[in-house]
N, C-alpha and C positions, 0 to 999 in steps of 0.2 A: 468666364467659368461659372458664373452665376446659377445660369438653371443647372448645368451639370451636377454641383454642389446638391443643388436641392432635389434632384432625382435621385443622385444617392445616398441623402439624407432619409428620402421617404422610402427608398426600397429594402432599407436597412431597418426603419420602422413597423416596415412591414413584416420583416424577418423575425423581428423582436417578437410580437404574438405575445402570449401571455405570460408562459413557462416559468417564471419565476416566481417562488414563492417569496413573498417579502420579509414574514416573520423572521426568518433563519439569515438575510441578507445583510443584517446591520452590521457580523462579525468581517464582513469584506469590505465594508467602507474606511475600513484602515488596517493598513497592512504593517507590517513590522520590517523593518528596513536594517537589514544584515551589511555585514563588512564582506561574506563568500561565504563556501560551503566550507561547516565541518569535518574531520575524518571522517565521523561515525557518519554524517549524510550520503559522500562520497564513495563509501566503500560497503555499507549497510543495507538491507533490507527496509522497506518504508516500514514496515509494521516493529519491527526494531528499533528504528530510531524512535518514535514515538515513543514504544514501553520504556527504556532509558533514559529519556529524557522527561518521564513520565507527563508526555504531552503537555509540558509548561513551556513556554514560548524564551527563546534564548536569549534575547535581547527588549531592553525597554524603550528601544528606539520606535517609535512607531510615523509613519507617512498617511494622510488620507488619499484615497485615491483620487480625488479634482485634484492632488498637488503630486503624485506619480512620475509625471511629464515635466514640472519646472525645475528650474532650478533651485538647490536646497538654499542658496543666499543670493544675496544681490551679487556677489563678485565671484558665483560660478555658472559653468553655464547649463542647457538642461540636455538632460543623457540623451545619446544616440541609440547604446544599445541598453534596454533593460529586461532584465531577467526575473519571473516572478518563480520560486519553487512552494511545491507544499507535496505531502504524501499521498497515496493515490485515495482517491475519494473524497479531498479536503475540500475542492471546491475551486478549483482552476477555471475550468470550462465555463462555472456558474461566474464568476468573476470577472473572466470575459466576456460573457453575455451583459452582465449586469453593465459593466464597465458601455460598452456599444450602444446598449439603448440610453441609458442616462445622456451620453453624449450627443445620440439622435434626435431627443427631446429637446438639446440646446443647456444640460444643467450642470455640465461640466465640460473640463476643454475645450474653450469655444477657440481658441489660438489657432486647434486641428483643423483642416481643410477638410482632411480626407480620412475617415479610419479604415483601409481594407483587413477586413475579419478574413482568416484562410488557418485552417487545420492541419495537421501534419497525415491525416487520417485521409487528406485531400490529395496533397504532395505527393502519398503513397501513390495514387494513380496513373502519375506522368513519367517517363521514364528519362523525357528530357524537357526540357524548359526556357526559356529567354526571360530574363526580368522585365521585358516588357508583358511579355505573356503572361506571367505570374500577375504583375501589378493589374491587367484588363481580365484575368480570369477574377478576381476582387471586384472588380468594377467597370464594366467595359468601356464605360463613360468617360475615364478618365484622363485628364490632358497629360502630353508627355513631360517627365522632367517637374511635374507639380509640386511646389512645394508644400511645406505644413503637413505633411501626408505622416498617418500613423500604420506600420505596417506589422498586425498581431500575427503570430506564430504560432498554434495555441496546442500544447502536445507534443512537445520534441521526445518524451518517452516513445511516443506510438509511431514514430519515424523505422521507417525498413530497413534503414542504412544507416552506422554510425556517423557521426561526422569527424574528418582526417584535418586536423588543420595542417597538422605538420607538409601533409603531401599535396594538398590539394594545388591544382595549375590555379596558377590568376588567372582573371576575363575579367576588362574592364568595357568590355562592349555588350549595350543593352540589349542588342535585338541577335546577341550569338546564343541558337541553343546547346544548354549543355547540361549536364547527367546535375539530376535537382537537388542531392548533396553539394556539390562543387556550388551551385548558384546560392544555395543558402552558406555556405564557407566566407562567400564571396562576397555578398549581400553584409555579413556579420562585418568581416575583417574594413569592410568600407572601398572595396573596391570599386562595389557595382552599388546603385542609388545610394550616393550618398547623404544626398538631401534628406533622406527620409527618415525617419525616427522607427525603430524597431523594437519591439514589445514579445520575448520569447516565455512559453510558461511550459514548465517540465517537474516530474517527480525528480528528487536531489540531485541522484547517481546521473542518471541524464543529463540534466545542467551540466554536470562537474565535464562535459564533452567540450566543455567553452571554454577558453582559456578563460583565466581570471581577469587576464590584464585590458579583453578585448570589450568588460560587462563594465558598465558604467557607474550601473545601479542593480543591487539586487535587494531582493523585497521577498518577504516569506507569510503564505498566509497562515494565521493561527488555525486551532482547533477551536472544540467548545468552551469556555468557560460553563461554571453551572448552570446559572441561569438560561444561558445560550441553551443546553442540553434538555431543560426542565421545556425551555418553550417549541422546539423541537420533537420532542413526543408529544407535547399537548397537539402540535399541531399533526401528528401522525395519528393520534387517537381524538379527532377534535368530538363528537360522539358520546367518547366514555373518559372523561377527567381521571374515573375513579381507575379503569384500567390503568391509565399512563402515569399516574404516581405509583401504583405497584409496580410497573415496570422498572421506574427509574427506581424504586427503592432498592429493587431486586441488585440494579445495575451499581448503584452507591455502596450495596456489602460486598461487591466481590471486588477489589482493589483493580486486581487484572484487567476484569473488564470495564472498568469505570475511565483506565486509563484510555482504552483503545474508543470506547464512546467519544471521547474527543473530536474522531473524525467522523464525520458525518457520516460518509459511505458506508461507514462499520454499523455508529450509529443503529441506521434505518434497518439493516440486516438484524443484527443483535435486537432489538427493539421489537420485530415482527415475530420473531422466535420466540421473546420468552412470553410475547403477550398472546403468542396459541397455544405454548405450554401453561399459561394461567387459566385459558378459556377451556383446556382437556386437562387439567389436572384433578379436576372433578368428578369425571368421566369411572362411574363406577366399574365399567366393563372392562378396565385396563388392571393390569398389578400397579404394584406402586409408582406413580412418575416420577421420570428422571429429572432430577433441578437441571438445566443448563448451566452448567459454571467454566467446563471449557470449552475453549473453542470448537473443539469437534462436535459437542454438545450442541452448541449455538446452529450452526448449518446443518447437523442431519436435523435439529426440529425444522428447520427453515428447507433442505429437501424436500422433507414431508407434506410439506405444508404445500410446498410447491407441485409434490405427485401427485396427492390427493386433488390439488384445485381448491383446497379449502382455504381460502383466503379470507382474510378477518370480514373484509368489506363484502364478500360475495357469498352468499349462501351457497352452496354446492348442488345439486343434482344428480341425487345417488342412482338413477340409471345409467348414466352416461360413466360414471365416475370408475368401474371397473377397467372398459375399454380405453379411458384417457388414460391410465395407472399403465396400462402395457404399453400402450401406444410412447408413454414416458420414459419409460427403462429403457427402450430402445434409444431413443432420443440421447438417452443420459448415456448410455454406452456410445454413442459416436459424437458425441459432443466432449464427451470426458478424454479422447482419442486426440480431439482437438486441440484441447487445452492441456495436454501432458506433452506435447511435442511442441505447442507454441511455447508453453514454461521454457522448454530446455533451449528454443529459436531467442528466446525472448521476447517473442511475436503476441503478441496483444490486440491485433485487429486483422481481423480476417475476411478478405474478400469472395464472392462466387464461387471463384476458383475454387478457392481453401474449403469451402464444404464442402463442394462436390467431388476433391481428390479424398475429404475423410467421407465421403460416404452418407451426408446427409440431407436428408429429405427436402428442402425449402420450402413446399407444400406446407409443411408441417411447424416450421418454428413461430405460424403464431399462435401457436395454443397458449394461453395463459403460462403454461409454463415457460416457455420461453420469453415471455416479457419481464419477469422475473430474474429469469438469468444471464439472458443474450440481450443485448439492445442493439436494434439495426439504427442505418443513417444514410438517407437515399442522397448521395452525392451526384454532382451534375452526370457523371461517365461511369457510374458503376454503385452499389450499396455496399457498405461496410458494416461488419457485425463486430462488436466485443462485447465482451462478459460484463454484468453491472457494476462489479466488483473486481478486481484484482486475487482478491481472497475468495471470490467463487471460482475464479480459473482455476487456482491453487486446491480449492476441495475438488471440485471435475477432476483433476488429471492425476489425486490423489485415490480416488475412488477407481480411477480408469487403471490403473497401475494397480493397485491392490485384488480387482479380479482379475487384472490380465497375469499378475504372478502368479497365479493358483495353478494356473496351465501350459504357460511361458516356457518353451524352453532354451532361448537364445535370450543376450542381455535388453533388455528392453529401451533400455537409455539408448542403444545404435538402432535407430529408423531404419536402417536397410535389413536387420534382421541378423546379419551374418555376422557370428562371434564365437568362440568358446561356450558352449553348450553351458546352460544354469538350470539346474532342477530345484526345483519345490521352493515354494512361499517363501522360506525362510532365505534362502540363496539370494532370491531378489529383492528383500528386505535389510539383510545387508548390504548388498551390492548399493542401494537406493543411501542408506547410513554414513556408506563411504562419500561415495559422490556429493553427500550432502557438508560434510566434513572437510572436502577438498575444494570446495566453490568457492572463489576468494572473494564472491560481493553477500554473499548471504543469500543466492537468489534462490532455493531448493528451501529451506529453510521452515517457510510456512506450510510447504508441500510436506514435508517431514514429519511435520507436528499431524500435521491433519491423518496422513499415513497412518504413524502409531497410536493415534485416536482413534482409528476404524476397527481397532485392535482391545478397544478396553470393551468392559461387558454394559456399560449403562449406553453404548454408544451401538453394540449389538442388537441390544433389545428393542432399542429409538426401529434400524431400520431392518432388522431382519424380516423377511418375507415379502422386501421394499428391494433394497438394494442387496441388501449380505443375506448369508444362511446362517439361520438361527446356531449358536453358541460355537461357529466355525473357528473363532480365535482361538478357544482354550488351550489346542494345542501350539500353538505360538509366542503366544504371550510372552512367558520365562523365556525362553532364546532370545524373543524379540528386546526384553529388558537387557539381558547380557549382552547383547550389539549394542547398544546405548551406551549403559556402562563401561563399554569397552573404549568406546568415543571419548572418555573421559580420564584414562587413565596415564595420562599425558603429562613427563615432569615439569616441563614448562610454564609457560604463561596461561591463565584460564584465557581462552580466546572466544570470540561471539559464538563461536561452533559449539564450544562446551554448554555455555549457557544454555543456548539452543537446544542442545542435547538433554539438557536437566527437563527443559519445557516440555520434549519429547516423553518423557517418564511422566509428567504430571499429566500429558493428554492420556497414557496411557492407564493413569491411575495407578502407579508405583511412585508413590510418595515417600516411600520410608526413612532416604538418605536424608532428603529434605528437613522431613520432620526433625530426625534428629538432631541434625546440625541446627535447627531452627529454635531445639528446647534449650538448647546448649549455649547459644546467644541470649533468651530470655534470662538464664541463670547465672549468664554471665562462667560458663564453666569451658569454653572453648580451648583454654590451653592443651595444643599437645594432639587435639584432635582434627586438625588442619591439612589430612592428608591431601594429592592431588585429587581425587575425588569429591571431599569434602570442600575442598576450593571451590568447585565447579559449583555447589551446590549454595555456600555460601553466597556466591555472585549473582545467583540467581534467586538469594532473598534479599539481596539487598534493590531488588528491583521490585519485590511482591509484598515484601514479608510487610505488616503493620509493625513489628518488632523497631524496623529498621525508619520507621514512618520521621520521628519525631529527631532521633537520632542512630548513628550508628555505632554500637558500641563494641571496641575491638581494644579494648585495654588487657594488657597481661597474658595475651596469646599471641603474639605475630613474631617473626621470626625474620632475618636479613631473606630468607628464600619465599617464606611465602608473604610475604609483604611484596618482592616482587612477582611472583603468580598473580597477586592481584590487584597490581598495581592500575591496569587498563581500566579495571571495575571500578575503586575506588572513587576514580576521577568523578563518576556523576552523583557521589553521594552529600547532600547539602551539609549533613554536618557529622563530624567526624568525631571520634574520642580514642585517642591513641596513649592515653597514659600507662606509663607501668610497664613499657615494654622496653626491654637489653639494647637499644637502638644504638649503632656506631654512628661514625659518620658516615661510610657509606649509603648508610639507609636516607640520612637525613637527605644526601645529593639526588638518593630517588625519590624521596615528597618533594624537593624543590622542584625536580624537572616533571612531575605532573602538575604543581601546583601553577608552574608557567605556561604549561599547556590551553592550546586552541579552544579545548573541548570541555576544560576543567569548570565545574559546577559546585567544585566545593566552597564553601559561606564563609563557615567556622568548624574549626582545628582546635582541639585541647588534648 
């Protein structure tokens, strides 16, 4: 098996090419090695879990990745199946790249025979499969039954079909083709190769599709730490030093955003935005620039930048730049078509087909703007496209929904069109409120936010006479605030929707609840003013507020009922100060059972 080995050593080196940048690569050579997934992973939104856990890493357990594959001691043995998660844009794909060439080179896992690299982006293409076939679509070369062999997974988010363990049929025969869910079910559960060691990597909620009991090892890869973050724009601005510390300084006063910088993929978006709003802030011909602070903020500059073509590194060419600008909006409208019905599919890669049923040009998506937004991937039998981001699908189909309601008159959420008649913006802006309220993983969520940002006036002025018409919100606005508010007035538990909901008011620049509730903690004057509203808003500073940075302080105002309203929130706050309050014992039984909780983040309690 000799030469075999080293043909697919070097074709794999060859594959590797350059692609990686090294600077930002240090944070994957050692991963963080988890017990399973959390609730909050599980059941959450990636861009959620992060702001809550404010992108601090859950466990101090850490793994390098040359020790991934062994055994953690002498007297165990090394996993079969292991699981790596992180949030979308953290750097999975780059991890697996990294991981394959190190190992090509010869400087880790030299034990591996064989590592077949295979995407789920790939998977999507076959409709049925043989594990033989699978294993020689990896490497054609390969001898049957070989052992040592490393088999990566890489993307189970971007898979087209759940996966059923409960129902799936066994197949313990290698060369029987069958539907490529059941063969990965099958593959996993140890039916089919079992020799072979299995490496799956997925955003949380995905993972959690794997039984616990069947993952050997799971491993989570971090975010930025600072430094991580400081070297990271230096090396996006490598050019102007003096830019990329105004950026990062920009990014260090706004809490919000500093957390979500974390992830890289956010990062680099966030990063390119505020650093063409630094380069036109200057720009006498404008009225006053808008700061970027929310996230709406953040992508319509990063839109702009994108419709214009003016990209920091590329000077522009202001003859051409009218005709790209139309030729864009069009793009942006069947692209946004795209991503508003992948959102609700939960479809995140989209093949030939899928443009051509919305309607768009392929001619066309390589204008610069689209390198920016879509990235293709020429696979052996067909190309696959998806969005750079997760959070650019989520502005598209945000923006695609906000002009399609202006005219709309069937539910938009039903693809076939056919439903009880909905007239006027506001109609569909509820309807969108509701359904964002009733998703039980949080998946509408970022779509929501972006929504009622398209709706504030600093986020008008960004793209009016671009994407919106100039000062069309104003009559929306106040309603659109009251469906919010309405989302919240709920006796119950504050739940991820509520908070959500608050975040919605602050895209849209209706801060007021906030503020108050927020002066009212400073002064420590909260008693009495705890209503379920002001719950909702409370929970959502203890995510943002600097108030709440060092400690949380909730002495002399909690109550047996709103102590449980916020009870689910509490849990992530490090430290706590609960003196002064009428507590029974019942109360006490509900800080024990958070404090015994999965999820619980809290330090110290006084």
């Amino acid at each position: 098996a000799e030469p075999m080995v080293q043909k697919h050593v070097e074709s794999l080196q060859s594959s590797c090419g350059n692609g990686l940048e090294t600077g930002a690569l240090q944070r994957l050579t050692n991963l963080l090695l988890v017990e399973g997934l959390t609730d909050i992973q599980q059941k959450e939104h990636d861009i959620l879990q992060v702001e809550t856990t404010k992108g601090l890493p859950s466990t101090s357990k850490s793994i390098p990745l040359e020790k991934l594959f062994l055994p953690l001691s002498k007297l165990s043995i090394p996993p079969r199946i292991s699981v790596t998660v992180g949030a979308a844009g953290i750097g999975k794909s780059t991890l697996v790249k990294l991981f394959v060439c190190s190992w090509a080179k010869g400087e880790i896992s030299r034990d591996i025979l064989f590592v077949l690299p295979l995407t789920f982006k790939e998977l999507n293409t076959h409709e049925k499969l043989s594990a033989e076939r699978l294993l020689s679509s990896a490497c054609p070369h390969i001898p049957a039954g070989a052992a040592h062999t490393l088999l990566i997974l890489d993307g189970l988010d971007e898979f087209k079909t759940p996966l059923d363990f409960s129902n799936a049929a066994v197949c313990t025969d290698p060369k029987k083709e069958i539907q490529v869910d059941n063969l990965i079910t099958n593959i996993i559960r140890g039916n089919l190769l079992q020799e072979a060691s299995v490496w799956v990597t997925a955003r949380p909620a995905a993972a959690g599709q794997i039984p616990s009991g069947l993952v050997d090892r799971m491993t989570e890869i971090r975010g930025f730490g600072a430094a991580e973050m400081k070297d990271f724009l230096d090396h996006m601005f490598l050019d102007n030093r003096d830019l990329s510390s105004q950026v990062l300084q920009h990014i260090r006063a706004n809490r919000s955003l500093h957390v979500l910088c974390t992830i890289p993929g956010f990062c680099r978006i966030a990063g390119s935005s505020i650093a063409y709003f630094l380069k036109h802030s200057n720009d006498q011909s404008q009225e006053a620039p808008v700061v970027p602070r929310t996230l709406s903020e953040i992508y319509s500059y990063y839109f702009k930048m994108a419709l214009s073509g003016d990209w920091l590194e590329k000077p522009r060419e202001a003859l051409r730049i009218e005709q790209a600008v139309n030729t864009s909006k069009k793009l942006v409208g069947s692209l946004g078509r795209l991503a508003f019905y992948g959102l609700l599919r939960r479809k995140h890669v989209f093949y030939e087909q899928d443009m051509k049923a919305h309607g768009i040009d392929l001619s066309l998506l390589h204008s610069c703007l689209c390198t920016r937004l879509l990235l293709k991937e020429d696979l052996p039998a067909s190309t696959a496209y998806y969005f750079s981001h997760l959070t650019i699908q989520e502005f598209l189909a945000a923006l695609y929904y906000y002009t399609a309601a202006k005219r709309a008159i069937f539910d938009l959420f039903v693809e076939s069109g056919v439903s009880w008649p909905k007239l006027g913006f506001l109609s569909h802006f509820r309807n969108a409120a509701q359904r964002a309220l009733q998703a039980q993983d949080g998946q509408l969520d970022v779509f929501m936010r972006f929504l009622s940002g398209l709706l504030s006036p600093p986020v008008n002025r960004l793209l009016s006479g671009w994407l919106l018409l100039q000062d069309e919100q104003e009559g929306w606005r106040s309603q659109a605030v009251d469906a919010l508010q309405g989302c919240l007035q709920a006796e119950h538990a504050v739940s991820w929707r509520a908070v959500n909901a608050m975040r919605c008011l602050q895209e849209l620049q209706h801060s007021d609840t906030a503020q108050a509730v927020e002066e009212a903690l400073r002064s420590g004057t909260l008693a009495g003013m705890l209503t379920p509203i002001n719950c909702s808003a409370l929970a959502y500073l203890l995510q943002v507020s600097d108030v709440c940075l060092e400690e949380v302080n909730l002495s002399n105002c909690l109550t047996y009922n709103v102590c449980k309203r916020l009870l689910s929130q509490l849990l992530f706050c490090h430290s706590l100060r609960l003196d002064n309050n009428q507590f029974k014992d019942d109360v006490m039984e509900l800080l024990g059972s958070v404090l015994s909780g999965k999820d619980c983040q809290i330090q110290r309690l006084r």
